[in-house]
C-alpha positions in Angstrom: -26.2 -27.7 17.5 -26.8 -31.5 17.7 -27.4 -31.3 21.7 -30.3 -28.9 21.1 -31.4 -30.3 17.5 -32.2 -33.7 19.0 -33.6 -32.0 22.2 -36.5 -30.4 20.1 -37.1 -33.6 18.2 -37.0 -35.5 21.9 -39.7 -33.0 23.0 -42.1 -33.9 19.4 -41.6 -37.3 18.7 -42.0 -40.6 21.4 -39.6 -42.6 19.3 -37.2 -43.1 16.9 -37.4 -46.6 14.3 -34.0 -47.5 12.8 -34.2 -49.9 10.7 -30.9 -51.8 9.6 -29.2 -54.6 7.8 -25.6 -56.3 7.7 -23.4 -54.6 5.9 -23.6 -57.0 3.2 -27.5 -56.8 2.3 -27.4 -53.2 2.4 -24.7 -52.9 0.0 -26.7 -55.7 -2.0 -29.9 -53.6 -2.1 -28.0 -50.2 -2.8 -26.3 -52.0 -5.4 -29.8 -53.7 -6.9 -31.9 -50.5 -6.9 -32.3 -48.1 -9.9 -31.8 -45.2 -7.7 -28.1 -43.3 -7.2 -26.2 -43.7 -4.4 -22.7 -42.8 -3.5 -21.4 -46.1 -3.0 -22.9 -48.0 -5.5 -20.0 -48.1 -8.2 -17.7 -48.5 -5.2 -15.7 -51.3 -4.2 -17.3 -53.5 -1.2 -14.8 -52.5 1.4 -15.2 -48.6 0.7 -19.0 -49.4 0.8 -18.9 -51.3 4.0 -16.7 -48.4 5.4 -19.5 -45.4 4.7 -22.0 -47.7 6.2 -20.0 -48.3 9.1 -19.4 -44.1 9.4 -23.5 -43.6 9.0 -23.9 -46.3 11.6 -21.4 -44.6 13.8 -23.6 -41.2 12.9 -26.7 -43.2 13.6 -26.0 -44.4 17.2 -24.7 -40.8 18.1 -28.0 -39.4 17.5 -29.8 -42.1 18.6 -28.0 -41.8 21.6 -28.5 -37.8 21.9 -31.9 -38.4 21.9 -32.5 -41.2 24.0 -30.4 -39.3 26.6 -33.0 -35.8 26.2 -35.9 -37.8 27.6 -36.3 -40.6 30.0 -39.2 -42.0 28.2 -38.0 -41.9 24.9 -37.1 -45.3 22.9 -35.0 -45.9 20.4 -36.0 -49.5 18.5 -33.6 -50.9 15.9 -35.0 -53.3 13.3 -32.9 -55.8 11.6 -34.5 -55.8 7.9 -32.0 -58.0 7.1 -33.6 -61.5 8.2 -37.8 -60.7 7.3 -39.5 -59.7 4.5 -40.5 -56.1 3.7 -44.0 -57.5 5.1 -42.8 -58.3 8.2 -41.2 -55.5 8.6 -44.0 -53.4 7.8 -46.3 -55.0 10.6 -43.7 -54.9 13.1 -43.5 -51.3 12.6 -47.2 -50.7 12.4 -47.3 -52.5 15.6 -44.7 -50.4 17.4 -46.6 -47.3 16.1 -50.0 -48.0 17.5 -48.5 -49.4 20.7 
């Protein structure tokens, strides 16, 4: 199911954007932001180990669909070092390019 799920998306879309953090700023922001989350109330060690499982998820598909198509990119943002700005511009940028 995954082979052919990513294969369709490979055949729409040019490239994927991940954007990521540390382990540590991520769990800060989940932990800062009004919204639910399943590891908010959690200790920082079981937090750190879902994000590590999603990362784990992430890179699989990532992966997947990097491997359908020669000429499709995968570019992961660190959002942990710039400001929501500059993040914003370096993704604008990577779209229109």
């Amino acid at each position: 199911w995954w082979l052919r799920t990513a294969a369709k998306w490979a055949s729409v879309i040019d490239a994927a954007i991940w954007l990521d953090a540390p382990d540590e700023v991520l769990v800060r922001r989940i932990r800062a932001r009004e919204r639910w989350h399943g590891v908010k109330e959690r200790s920082d060690t079981d937090a750190i180990e879902y994000l590590g499982r999603y990362r784990v998820a992430f890179e699989e598909v990532a992966s997947i669909l990097a491997a359908s198509r020669k000429d499709f990119s995968v570019v992961r943002i660190n959002t942990g070092t710039e400001s929501q700005q500059q993040t914003v511009k370096r993704v604008m940028s990577i779209i229109a390019s």
